[in-house]
N, C-alpha and C positions, 0 to 999 in steps of 0.2 A: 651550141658548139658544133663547129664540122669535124668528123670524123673518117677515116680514109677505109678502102675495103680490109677485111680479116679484124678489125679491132672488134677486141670482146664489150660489151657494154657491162653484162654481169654471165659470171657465171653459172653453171647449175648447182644447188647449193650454197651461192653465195648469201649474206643476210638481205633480205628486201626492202632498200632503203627509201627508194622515188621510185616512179614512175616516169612512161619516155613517151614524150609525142615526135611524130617525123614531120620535122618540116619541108624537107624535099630529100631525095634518094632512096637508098629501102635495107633493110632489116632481116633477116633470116634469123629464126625462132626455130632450135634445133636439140633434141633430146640425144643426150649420151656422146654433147660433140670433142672429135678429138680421140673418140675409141672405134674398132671395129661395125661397132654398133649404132653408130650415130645414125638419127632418123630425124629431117629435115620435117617442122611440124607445119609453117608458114613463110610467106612472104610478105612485108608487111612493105609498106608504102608510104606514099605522100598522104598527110591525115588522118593515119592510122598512131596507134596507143597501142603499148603493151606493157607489162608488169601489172598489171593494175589488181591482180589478185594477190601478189604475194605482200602489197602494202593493205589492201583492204583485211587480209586476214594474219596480217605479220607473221608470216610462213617462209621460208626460204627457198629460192628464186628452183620452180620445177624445170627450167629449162634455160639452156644457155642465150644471149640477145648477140648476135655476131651480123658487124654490117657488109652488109652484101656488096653497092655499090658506094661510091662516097653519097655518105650523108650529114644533114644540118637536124640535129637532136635537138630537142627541147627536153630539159629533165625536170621535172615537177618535184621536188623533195614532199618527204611523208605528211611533214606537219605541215605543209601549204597543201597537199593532197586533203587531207582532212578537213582544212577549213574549205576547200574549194567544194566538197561534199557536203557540208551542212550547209553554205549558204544558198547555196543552188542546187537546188532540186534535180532544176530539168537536164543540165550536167550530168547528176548521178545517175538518173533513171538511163541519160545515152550510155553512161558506161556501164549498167547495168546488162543495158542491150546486149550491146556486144560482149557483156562474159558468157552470157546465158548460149546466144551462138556459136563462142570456144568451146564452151561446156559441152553443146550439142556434139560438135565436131568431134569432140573427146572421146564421147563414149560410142560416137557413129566407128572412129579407129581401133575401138580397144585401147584406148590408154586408159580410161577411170580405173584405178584401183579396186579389185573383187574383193566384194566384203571377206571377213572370215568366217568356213562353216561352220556350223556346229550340228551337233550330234538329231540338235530337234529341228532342224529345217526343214523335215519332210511333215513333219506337223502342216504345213502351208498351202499339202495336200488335202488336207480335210475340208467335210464339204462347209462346214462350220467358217466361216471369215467374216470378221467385224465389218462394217461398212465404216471406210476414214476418212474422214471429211479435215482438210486443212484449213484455219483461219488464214486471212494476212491482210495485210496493210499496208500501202505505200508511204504515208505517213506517220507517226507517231502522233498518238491523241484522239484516235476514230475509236475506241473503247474495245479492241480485239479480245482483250482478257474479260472483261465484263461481259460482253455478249457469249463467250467460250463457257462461263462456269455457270451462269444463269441455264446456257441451253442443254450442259452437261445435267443438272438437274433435272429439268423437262422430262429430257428421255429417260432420264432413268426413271421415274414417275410413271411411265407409261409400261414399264416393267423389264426394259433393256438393262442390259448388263456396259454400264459405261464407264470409261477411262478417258482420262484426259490427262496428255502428255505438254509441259510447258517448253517447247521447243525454241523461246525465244533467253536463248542461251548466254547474255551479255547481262539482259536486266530484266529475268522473269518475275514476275509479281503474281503467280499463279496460289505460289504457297503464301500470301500476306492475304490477298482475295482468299482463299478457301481456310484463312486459320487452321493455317498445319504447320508445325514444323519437321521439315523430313526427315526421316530415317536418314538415306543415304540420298545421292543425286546423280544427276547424268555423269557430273564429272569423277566419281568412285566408281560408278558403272564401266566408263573409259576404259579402267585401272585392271579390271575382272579377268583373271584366265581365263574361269570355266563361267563358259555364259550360256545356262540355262533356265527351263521356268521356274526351277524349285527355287535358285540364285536370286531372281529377278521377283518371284512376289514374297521373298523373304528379308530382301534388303532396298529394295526401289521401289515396291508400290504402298504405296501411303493412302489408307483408307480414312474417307474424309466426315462429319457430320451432317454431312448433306446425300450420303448413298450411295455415293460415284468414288471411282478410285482414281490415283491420282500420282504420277511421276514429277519427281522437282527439276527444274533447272538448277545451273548450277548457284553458288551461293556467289558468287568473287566474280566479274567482269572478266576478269583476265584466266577463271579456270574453264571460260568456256572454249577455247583455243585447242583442247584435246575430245572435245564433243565434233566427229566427225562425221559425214554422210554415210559413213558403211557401218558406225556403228546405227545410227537411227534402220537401216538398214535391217541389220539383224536384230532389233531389237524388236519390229515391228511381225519381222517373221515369227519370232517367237509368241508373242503375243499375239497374234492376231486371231489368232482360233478361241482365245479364253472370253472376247467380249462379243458385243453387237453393235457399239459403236466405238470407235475410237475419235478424239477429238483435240485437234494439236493446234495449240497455239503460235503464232510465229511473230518474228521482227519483221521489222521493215528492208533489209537489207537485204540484196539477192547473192547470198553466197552460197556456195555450194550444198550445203549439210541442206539449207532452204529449197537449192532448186530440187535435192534428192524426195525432199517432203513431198512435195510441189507433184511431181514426177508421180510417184508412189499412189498420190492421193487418190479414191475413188471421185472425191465431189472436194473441188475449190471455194470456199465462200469468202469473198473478198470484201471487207466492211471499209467503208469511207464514208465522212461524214459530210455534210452537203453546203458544200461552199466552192469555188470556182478552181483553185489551186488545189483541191482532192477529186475533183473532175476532171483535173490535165492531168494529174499523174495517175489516175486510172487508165486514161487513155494511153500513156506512155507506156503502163502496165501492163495492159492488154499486148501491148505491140511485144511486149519481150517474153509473155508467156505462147502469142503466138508462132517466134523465135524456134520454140523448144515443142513447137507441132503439136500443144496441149488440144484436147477438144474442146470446141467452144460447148458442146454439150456439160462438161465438167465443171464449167464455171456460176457461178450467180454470184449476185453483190446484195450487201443489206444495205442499204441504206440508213445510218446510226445519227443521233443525235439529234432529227428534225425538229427544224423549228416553224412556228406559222408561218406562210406567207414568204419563205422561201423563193429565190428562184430556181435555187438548184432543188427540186422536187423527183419524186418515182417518175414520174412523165418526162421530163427533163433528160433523167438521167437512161431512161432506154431509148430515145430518140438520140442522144449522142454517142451513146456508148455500145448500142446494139446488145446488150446481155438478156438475160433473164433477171428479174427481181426474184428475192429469195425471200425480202420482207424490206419492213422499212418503221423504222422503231424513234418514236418522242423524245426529245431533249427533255431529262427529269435532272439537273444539276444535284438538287438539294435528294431528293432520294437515292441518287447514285452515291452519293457522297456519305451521307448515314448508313445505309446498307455498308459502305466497305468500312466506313468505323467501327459499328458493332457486329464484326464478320457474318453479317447475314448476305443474303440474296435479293436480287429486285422483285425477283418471281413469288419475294413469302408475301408479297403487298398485292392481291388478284384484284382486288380494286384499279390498281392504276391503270394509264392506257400505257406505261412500257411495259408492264406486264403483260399485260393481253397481245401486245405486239410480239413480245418472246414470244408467248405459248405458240403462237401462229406459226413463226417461222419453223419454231421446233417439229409441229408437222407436217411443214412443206419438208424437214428432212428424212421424215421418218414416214412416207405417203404408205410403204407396205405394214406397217405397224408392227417392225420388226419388237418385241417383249410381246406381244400379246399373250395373252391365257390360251390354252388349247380350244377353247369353247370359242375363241376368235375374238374376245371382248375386252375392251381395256382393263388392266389390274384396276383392281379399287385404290387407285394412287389419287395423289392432290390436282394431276392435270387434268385427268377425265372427270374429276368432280366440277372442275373450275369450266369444262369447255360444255358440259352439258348445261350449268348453273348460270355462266354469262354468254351461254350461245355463239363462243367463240369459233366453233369449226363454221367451214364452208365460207 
């Protein structure tokens, strides 16, 4: 449709129904327009998209779409937005791109939203801080939650004090993998006046059978819509002095609450499994965390699911993709599959080679041996018995 200058496309506040490509003339993207205070965010143009996060996260429209010069709109409605995102990849990943770059722009203005304080934030002063390493995945099906509760193990084994947070807030499987059912979850957390640590390891941390502690996602698809980046935010400040590692799982989707993970993290480990279509969108990945100015030093990839005689291989995969390898771990189908049946671990099986492959990476993360004993020597845990006994270190 052409539209003439001054026409509003949506509102601020309006509900977010489509999204808008430009097919020729341009688009002013303007917060508070119409009032004293209006502040012009963008110019958009020929080729350019907007809306695309208030339908990605069914949020209502943060800024007004008012066209500037006469324009020919393309409006994508939600449910053709959605399918146009699961069938193509390389689609989501460009619009991916480009929110990660609004995102930037965002918080380079001061527009993100300041989390709320609380009373224990100067806790974040101490000299005490977890090291938090983020999962993620550009795909669905690279094993992010299996690799996360097996490595959560590991370290704690070695005598770390470890938490692991299921940040993948739509469909976490964190509590099914760990055989727990939680107390409370992110999305009661949301809910919380006073948010503090006595709050928070009295109604959200769920200690598990396996040694590590353990926050849930939410239960419902749709309650995770009130799990926000500023709460992760202060959530992390709080905590962050009580453990030595934190270890957050995530989705595949780059939305906000993600990129704040992302942001935050000490160390990125990015898992994709080895086949041609999770090699382009690693590379696609790359491009949109380099977007948001991350360090490539913060990043490594495991390498999950290998099988013989691959092409997509560890050699493969740092000559195209220039990272560091973090590890690179066995297609074990039928033992993955039994371990989540009878809520065990891959790591209680030290015979296999996925096991041995976890142990490995877990001390590429852990190279200062943060839990150690004063004496400087590993606790008498399962991992130092297994690394002495199959000569796994080095």
């Amino acid at each position: 449709d052409v539209y003439g200058p001054g026409v509003a496309l949506f509102r601020e506040g309006d509900p977010s129904s489509a999204f808008y490509i430009i097919k020729w003339g341009s688009v002013k993207i303007v917060k508070s327009h119409g009032s004293p205070n209006a502040k012009a965010l963008a110019i958009l143009r020929e080729g350019d998209f907007f809306g695309e996060m208030g339908v990605i996260e069914d949020s209502p429209r943060y800024a007004s779409a008012i066209v500037e010069d006469e324009a020919c709109i393309i409006q994508v409605k939600k449910a053709d937005f959605d399918e146009l995102m699961s069938v193509n990849p390389s689609i989501a990943m460009k619009i991916m791109v480009t929110v990660t770059r609004r995102y930037k722009s965002n918080i380079e203005a001061g527009i993100e939203a300041q989390p709320p304080t609380t009373s224990l934030q100067a806790t974040t002063q101490m000299n005490h801080m977890a090291h938090m390493i983020v999962f993620h995945g550009s795909t669905g099906g690279a094993g992010v939650s299996t690799i996360v509760c097996n490595l959560g193990f590991c370290l704690k084994e070695m005598g770390a004090r470890v938490l692991l947070i299921d940040g993948s807030t739509q469909f976490g499987d964190l509590s099914v993998l760990l055989d727990v059912i939680p107390k409370q979850t992110l999305y009661q957390m949301a809910e919380e006046e006073e948010f503090s640590l006595e709050v928070i390891n009295t109604n959200y941390i769920n200690s598990t059978k396996f040694g590590f502690d353990f926050i849930a996602a939410p239960l419902k698809p749709e309650q995770s819509e009130v799990v926000t980046a500023d709460l992760f935010r202060v959530l992390i400040d709080v905590i962050r002095p009580s453990y030595d590692f934190i270890l957050v799982d995530t989705y595949h989707l780059m939305q906000e609450p993600i990129l704040t993970l992302l942001e935050m993290a000490d160390e990125i480990a990015y898992v994709m499994s080895p086949d041609l279509p999770s090699m382009k969108n690693a590379r696609l990945w790359l491009e949109l965390v380099k977007a948001l100015d991350f360090t490539q030093a913060k990043i490594r990839v495991v390498l999950n699911k290998i099988i013989p005689n691959s092409s997509v291989n560890v050699a493969s995969v740092q000559k195209n993709l220039g990272v560091e390898m973090l590890g690179a771990v066995p297609y074990d189908f039928d033992l993955a599959l039994e371990c989540v049946n009878k809520g065990e671990l891959v790591v209680n099986h030290p015979n296999e080679e996925i096991a041995k492959a976890i142990i490995s990476v877990s001390e590429q993360l852990n190279p200062q041996g943060k839990g150690k004993s004063e004496e400087g020597s590993f606790f008498s845990g399962w991992v130092g018995r297994l690394t002495s006994r199959f000569k796994l270190s080095g």
